[in-house]
C-alpha positions as CSV (number, residue, x, y, z in Angstrom):
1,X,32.4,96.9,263.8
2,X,34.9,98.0,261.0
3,X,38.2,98.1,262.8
4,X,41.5,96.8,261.6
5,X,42.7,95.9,265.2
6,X,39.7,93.5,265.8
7,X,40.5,92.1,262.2
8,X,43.8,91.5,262.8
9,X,42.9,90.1,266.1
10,X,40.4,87.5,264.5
11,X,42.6,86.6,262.0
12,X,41.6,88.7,258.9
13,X,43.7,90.1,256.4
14,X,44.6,93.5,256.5
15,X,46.4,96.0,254.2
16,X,48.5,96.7,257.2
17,X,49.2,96.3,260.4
18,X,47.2,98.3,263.3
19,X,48.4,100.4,265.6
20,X,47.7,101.8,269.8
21,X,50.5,102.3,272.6
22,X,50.2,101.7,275.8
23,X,50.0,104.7,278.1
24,X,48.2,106.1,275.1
25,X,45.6,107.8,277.3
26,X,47.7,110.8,279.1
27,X,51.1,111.3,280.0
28,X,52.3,113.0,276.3
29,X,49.2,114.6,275.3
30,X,48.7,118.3,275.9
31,X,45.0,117.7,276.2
32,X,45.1,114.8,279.0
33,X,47.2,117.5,280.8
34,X,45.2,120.4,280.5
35,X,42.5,118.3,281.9
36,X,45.0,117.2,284.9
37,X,45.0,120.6,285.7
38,X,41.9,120.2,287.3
39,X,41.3,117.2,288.2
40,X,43.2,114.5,290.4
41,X,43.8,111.2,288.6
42,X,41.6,109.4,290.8
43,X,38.9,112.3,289.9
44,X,39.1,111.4,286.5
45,X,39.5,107.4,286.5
46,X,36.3,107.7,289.2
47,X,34.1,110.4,286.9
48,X,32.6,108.7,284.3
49,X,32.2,111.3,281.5
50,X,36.4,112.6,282.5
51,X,37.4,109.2,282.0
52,X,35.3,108.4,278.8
53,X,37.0,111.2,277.6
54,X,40.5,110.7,278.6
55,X,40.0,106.7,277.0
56,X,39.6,108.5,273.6
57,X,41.8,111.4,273.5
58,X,44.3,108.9,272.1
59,X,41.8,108.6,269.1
60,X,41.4,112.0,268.2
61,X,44.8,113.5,268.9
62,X,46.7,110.3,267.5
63,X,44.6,108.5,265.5
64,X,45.1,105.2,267.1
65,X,43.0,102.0,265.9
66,X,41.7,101.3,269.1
67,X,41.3,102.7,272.5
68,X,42.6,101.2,275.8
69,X,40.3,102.3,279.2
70,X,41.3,104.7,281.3
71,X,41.9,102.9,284.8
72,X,44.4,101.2,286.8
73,X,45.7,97.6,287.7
74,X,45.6,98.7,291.4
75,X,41.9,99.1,291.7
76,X,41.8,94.9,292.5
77,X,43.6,95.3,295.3
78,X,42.0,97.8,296.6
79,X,38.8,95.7,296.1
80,X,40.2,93.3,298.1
81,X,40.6,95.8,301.1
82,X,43.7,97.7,300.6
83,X,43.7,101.4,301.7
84,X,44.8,102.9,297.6
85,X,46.0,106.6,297.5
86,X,47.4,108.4,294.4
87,X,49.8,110.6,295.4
88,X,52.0,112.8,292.8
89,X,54.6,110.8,292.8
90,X,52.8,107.5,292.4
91,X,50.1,105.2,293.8
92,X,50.5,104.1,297.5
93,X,49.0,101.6,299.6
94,X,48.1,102.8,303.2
95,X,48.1,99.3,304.5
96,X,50.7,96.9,302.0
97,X,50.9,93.6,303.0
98,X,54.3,93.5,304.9
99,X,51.8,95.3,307.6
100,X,50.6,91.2,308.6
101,X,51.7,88.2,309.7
102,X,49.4,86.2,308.0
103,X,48.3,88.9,304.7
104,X,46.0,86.7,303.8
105,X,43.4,86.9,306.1
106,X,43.4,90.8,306.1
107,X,41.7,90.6,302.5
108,X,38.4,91.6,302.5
109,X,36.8,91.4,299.2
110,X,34.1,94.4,298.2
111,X,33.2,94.4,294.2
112,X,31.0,97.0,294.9
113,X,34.7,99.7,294.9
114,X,34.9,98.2,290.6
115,X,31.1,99.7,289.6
116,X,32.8,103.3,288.5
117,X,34.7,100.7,285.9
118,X,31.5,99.7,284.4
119,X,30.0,103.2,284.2
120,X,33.1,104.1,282.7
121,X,32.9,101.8,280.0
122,X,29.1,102.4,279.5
123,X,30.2,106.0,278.8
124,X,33.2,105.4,276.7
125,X,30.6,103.0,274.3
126,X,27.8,105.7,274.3
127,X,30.4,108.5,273.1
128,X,33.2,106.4,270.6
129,X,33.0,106.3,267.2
130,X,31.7,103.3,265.7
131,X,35.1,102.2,264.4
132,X,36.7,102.4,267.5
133,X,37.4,99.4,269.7
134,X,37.4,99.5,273.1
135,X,40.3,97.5,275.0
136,X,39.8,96.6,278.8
137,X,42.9,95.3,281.1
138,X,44.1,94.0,284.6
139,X,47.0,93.9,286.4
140,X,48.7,90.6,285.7
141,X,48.8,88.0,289.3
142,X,52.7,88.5,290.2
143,X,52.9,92.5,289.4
144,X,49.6,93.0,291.1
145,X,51.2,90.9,294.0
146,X,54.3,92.7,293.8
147,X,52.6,95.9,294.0
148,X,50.4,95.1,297.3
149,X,54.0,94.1,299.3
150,X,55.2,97.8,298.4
151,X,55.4,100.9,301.3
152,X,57.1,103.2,299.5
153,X,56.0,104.7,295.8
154,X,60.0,105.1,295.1
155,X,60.7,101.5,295.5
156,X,60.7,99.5,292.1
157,X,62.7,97.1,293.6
158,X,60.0,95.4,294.7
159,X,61.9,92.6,297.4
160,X,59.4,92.7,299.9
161,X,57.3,90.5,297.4
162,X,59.8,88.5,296.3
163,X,61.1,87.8,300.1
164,X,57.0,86.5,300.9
165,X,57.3,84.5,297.7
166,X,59.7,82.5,298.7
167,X,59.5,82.4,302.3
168,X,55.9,81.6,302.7
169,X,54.8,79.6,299.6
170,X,51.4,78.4,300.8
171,X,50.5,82.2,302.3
172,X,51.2,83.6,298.9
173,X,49.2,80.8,296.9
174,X,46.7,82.1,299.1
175,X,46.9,85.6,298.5
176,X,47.5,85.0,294.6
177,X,44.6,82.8,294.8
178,X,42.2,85.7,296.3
179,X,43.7,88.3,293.6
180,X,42.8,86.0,290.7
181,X,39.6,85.1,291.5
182,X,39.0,88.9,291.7
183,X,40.5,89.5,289.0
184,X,38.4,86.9,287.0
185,X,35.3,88.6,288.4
186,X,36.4,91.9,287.1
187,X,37.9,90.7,283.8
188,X,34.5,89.2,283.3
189,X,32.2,92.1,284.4
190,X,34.4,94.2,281.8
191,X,33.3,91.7,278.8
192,X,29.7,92.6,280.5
193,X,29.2,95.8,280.1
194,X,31.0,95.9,276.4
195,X,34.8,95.9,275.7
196,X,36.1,94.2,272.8
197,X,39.8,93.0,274.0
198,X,41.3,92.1,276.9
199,X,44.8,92.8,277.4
200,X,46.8,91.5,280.8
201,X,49.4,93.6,282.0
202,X,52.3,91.5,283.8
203,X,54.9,94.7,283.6
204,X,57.1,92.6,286.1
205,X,57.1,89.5,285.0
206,X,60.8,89.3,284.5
207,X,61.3,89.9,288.2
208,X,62.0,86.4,288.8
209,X,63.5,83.5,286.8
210,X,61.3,82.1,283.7
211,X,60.8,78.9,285.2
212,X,59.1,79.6,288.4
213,X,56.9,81.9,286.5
214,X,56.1,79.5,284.4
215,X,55.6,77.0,287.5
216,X,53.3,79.0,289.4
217,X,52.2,82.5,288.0
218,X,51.7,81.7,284.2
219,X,48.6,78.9,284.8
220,X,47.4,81.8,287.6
221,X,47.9,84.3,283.9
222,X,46.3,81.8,281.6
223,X,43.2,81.2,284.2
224,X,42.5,84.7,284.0
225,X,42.6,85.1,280.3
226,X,40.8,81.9,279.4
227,X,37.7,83.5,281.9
228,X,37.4,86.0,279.3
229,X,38.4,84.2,276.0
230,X,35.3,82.0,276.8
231,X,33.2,84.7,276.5
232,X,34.5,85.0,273.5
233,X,36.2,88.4,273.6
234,X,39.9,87.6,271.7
235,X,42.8,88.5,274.5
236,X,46.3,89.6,274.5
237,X,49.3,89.1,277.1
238,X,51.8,91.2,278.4
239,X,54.8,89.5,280.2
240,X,57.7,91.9,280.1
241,X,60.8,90.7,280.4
242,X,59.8,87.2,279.8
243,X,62.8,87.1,277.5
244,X,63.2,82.9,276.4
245,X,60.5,82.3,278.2
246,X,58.1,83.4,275.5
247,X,58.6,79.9,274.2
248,X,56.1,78.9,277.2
249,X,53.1,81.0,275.1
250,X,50.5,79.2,273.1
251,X,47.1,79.5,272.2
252,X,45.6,77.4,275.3
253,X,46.8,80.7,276.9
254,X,46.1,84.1,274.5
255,X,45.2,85.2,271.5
256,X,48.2,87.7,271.1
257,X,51.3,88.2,273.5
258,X,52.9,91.6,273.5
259,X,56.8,91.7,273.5
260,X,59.0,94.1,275.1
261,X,61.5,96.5,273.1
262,X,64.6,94.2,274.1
263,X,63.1,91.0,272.4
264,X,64.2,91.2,268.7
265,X,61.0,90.4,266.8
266,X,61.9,87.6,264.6
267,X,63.4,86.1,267.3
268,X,60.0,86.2,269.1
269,X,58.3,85.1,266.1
270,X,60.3,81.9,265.7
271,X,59.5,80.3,269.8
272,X,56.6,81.6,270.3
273,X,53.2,79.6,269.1
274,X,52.6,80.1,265.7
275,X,48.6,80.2,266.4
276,X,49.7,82.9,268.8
277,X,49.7,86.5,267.2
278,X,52.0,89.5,268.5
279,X,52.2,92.8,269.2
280,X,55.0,94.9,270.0
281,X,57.6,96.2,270.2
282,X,59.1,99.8,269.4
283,X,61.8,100.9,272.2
284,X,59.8,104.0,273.2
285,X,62.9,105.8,274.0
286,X,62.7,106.0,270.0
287,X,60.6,108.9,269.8
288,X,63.2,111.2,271.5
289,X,65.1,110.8,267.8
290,X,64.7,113.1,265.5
291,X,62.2,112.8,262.8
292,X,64.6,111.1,260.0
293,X,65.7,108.6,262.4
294,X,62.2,107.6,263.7
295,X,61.6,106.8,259.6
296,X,64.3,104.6,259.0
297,X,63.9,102.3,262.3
298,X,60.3,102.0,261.1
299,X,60.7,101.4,257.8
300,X,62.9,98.0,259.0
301,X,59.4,97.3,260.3
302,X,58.2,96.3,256.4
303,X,59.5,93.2,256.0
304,X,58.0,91.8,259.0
305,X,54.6,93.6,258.6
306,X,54.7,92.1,255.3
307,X,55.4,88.3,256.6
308,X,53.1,88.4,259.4
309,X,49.5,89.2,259.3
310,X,49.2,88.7,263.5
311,X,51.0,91.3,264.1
312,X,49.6,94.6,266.0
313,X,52.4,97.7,266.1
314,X,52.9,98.9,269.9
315,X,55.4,99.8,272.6
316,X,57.8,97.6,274.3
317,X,56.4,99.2,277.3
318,X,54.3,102.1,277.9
319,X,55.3,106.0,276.6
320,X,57.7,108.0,279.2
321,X,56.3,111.0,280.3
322,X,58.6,113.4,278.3
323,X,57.7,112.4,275.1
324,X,56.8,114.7,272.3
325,X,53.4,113.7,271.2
326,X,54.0,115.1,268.0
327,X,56.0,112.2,267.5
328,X,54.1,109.7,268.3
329,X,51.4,111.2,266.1
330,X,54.1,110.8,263.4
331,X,54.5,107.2,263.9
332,X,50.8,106.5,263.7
333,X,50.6,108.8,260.2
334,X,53.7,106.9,259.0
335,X,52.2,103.4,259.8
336,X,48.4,104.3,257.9
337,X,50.3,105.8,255.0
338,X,53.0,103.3,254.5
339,X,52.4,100.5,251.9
340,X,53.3,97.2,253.8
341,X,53.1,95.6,250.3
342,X,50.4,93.2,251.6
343,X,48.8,91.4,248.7
C-alpha cells in the first residue's frame, strides 16, 4: 500500500509528517450527522455497510491519511456479559460491576457479540481506497475497567473503580485479567480480518498515580499490544495523562505512543524511547481560533516535523463535539501543503 502513515510507522522517510484525529469518524462532520438522523449509533456501529461508511467519511470530507474504524471500547465488556445501552447522553451499562460482591464471577464471556466488528472491517477493505489504511483499536485495561464500575453516564469521576482497585486487589487482577485476555482475542481477530494499525486507547490512564500504573496496568497494556505486534501489524499507545510517566515507554511495549495536548512535545521527545515513535499532540480546543491563529500554532510545528521522522500529527485527545469541521479540514490542507523542509 502507498500510505505515508504506514511509512512513517515502519520507519520510512517521508516528505512530511501524516496526519488523522481521533474522533475523526462523526461528531464535527455534517455528513456523519445527517446520517445520525436516521440511525441510532448502535445501528450504525452494528450495520456493516453504515459503519464502512462512517470509518471513511473522515477520508473524503478531511483528507486524512488513514482511517480509524468505527466502533467502541465498550463492546469487550459487553462481550464479557455486561448489559451495554447507548443512550443520548452516553453509553450505560444495565448491570456495572458495583451490582456484585464478587464481579468476577458474573463475567460471562460470548465472542460471538464482536463478529459485526469483523464484517465491519471486511466492508470498510472492500470499499477504501487503496491508499487508505485502516486503523483498529480497544479500550485500554484500566479505562475499560473504570468504565464497567460506572452506573451513571454523568459520572467521569469514575471512584467506584478506583474504590474496587484498591480495596480488593486480587478480585480486580481477576477481572483485569478476564478483560485482557478478551481483549487479546479481539485485538487479534481485528489483525485477522485486515487492519493495518492497532492503536490502544487508555483515555484514563492518568486517573491514578504513574507508579501503580506502571506496577500493574502498563505490563496488562504491553500484553495486549505485543499480541498484535507479533503478528506483525506496527501498534500505537494511548496513555493520557501519563504525564512523567511516559519515561516508562519503550519499544518492548509500542511502536508509537500518542501524547496528550498538555505534554509539551520536546519534552516528550527527550524521556520517551528513542526507538519509540510519537504522535500527537494539538490541544483540540485549538480549532475554536480563528483561522490566523490556527496557522501560526502550526507553523511552531516545523521545527519538530523537521527533526523527527516518527512523528504522526493528531489530537491530544479526541475532537469536541462543537467543532467547526471546516477547520479541521484546514489543518489537514495546511499540513499536506506545508514544506517541512525534509531533505
Amino acid at each position: 500500500m502507498n500510505s505515508i502513515f504506514l511509512d512513517t510507522l515502519n520507519n520510512k522517510e517521508t516528505s512530511r509528517p501524516p496526519v488523522w484525529f481521533m474522533r475523526q469518524a462523526g461528531r464535527i462532520l455534517p455528513s456523519y450527522q445527517e446520517i445520525k438522523k436516521s440511525n441510532t449509533f448502535s445501528q450504525m456501529m452494528k450495520d456493516p455497510d453504515l459503519a464502512a461508511k462512517v470509518t471513511l467519511l473522515p477520508i473524503n470530507d478531511l483528507g486524512v491519511d488513514a482511517a480509524i474504524l468505527f466502533s467502541d471500547i465498550l463492546i469487550v465488556p459487553e462481550a464479557l456479559g455486561m448489559g451495554l445501552e447507548f443512550t443520548a447522553k452516553g453509553p450505560l451499562f444495565d448491570n456495572p460491576l458495583t451490582k456484585y460482591e464478587k464481579p468476577s464471577q458474573a463475567l460471562t464471556k460470548d465472542l460471538g457479540k464482536l463478529d459485526h466488528v469483523y464484517k465491519n472491517i471486511e466492508k470498510v477493505l472492500s470499499i477504501r481506497k487503496n491508499d487508505t489504511p485502516l486503523i483498529g483499536f480497544c479500550g485500554g485495561p484500566l479505562t475499560t475497567f473504570c468504565f464497567m464500575f460506572r452506573g451513571h453516564v454523568r459520572d467521569v469521576t469514575f471512584n467506584d473503580a478506583i474504590k474496587f482497585l484498591y480495596s480488593n486487589p486480587k478480585e480486580s487482577m481477576k477481572i483485569l485479567d478476564a478483560l485482557v485476555e478478551t481483549s487479546i482475542e479481539y485485538a487479534q481477530n481485528q489483525v485477522k480480518h485486515g487492519i493495518e494499525c492497532f492503536q490502544l486507547f487508555e483515555t484514563y490512564g492518568g486517573l491514578i498515580p504513574e507508579d501503580l500504573y506502571n506496577e500493574i496496568f502498563l505490563p496488562l497494556s504491553k500484553k495486549i499490544l505485543n499480541s498484535v505486534r507479533d503478528m506483525g501489524i506496527p501498534t500505537i499507545f494511548f496513555p493520557k495523562n501519563f504525564g512523567n510517566g511516559l519515561k516508562y515507554i519503550n519499544k518492548d511495549i509500542c511502536d508509537f505512543v500518542s501524547v496528550d495536548w498538555q505534554a509539551n512535545l520536546y519534552h516528550a521527545r527527550k524521556i520517551i524511547d528513542k526507538e519509540v515513535g510519537i504522535q500527537g499532540n494539538i490541544d483540540p480546543r485549538l480549532l475554536y481560533s480563528d483561522y490566523t491563529h490556527i496557522e501560526s500554532e502550526l507553523k511552531k510545528l516545523i521545527p519538530f516535523g523537521q527533526e523527527n521522522q516518527d512523528w504522526i500529527i493528531n489530537l491530544g485527545h479526541g475532537f469536541l463535539p462543537d467543532i467547526d469541521h471546516k477547520k479541521a479540514k484546514f489543518v489537514v490542507d495546511w499540513i499536506k501543503d506545508t514544506n517541512w523542509k525534509r531533505n
